[in-house]
C-alpha positions as CSV (number, residue, x, y, z in Angstrom):
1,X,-5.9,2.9,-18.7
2,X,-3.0,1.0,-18.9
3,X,0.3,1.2,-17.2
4,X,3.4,-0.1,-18.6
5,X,6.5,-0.8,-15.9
6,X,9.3,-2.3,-15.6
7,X,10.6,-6.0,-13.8
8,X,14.5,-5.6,-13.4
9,X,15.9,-9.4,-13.7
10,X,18.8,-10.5,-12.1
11,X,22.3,-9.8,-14.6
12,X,24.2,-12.6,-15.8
13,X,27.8,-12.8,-16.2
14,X,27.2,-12.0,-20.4
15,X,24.9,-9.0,-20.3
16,X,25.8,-5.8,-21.1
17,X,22.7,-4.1,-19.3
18,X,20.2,-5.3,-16.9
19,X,17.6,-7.4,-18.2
20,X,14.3,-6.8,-17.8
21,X,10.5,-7.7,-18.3
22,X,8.0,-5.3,-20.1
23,X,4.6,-5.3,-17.6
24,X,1.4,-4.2,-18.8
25,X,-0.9,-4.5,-16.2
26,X,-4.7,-2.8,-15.7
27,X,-5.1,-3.4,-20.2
28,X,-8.1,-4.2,-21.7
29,X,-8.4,-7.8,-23.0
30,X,-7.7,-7.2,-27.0
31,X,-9.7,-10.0,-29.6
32,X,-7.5,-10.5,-32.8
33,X,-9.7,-11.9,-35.6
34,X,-7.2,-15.4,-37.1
35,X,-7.7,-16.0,-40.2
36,X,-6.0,-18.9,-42.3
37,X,-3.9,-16.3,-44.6
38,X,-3.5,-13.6,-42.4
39,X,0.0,-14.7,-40.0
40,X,-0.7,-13.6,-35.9
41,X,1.7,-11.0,-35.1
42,X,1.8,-10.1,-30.7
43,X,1.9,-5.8,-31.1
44,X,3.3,-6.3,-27.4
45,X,5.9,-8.8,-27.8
46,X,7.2,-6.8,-31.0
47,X,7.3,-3.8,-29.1
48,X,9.2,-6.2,-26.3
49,X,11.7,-7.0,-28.8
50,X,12.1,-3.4,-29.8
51,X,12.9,-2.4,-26.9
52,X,15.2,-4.9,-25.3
53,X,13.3,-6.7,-23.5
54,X,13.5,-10.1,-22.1
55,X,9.6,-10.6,-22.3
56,X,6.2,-9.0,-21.6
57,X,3.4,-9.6,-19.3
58,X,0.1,-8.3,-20.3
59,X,-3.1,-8.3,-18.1
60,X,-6.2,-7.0,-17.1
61,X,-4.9,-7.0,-13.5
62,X,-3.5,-4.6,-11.2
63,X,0.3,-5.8,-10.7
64,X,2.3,-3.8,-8.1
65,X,5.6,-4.2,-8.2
66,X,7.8,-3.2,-5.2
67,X,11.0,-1.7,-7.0
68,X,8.5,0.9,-8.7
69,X,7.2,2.2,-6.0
70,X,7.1,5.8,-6.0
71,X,4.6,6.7,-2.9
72,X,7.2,8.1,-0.6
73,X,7.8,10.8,-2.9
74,X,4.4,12.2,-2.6
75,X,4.0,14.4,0.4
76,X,3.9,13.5,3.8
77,X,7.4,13.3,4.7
78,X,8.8,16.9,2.7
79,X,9.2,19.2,4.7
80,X,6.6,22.0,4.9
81,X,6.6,25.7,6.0
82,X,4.1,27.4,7.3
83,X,4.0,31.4,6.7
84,X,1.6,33.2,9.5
85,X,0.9,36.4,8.0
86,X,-0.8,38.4,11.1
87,X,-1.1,41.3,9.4
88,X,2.6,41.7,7.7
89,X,3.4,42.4,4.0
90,X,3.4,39.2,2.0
91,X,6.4,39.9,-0.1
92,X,8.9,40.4,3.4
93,X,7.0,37.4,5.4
94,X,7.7,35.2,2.2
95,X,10.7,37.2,1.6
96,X,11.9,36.6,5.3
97,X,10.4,32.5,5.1
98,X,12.7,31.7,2.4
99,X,15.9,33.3,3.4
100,X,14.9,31.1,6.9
101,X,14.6,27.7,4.8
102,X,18.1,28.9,2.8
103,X,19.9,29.5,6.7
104,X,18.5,26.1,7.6
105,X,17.4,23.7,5.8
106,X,16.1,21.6,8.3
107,X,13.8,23.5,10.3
108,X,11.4,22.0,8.0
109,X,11.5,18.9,9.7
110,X,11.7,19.5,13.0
């Protein structure tokens, strides 16, 4: 399936907003039938323009770009908190866990 991101450019002293570069990577090659009456129109670059863009890239390829990067917010470094329920009630000991995490917050990580 594809992915659409986004390639920040550098600003220049005239632009009102960040520039940028529309990148479709991991899409399916398309074939566009051209015929002598019928004018090519680029459904990517249109949407490009519609949006703002600078340009587009478009390819079948896997493109990673650094600045989207959004592993570290996927586990491993939240905090986690283990309940041990040996034989309590499970309302109080989750009761008593959270009222722990709300005195300090970063027992979590220690």
């Amino acid at each position: 399936m594809a992915r659409l991101q986004i390639l920040e450019l550098p600003e220049g002293s005239g632009d009102d907003r960040p520039p940028f570069i529309l990148v479709v990577d991991q899409c399916i090659p398309q074939r566009i039938a051209l015929g002598a009456d019928a004018p090519y129109r680029d459904y990517w670059h249109d949407l490009a323009d519609k949006i703002g863009a600078r340009g587009v890239i478009v390819t079948p390829e896997t493109v990673d770009i650094p600045a989207n990067d959004t592993t570290a917010y996927l586990g491993g470094s939240r905090p986690e908190f283990v309940v041990k329920l040996d034989g309590q009630d499970i309302d109080n000991a989750i009761d008593a866990a959270v009222q722990k995490a709300k005195d300090d917050p970063q027992a979590g990580a220690r």
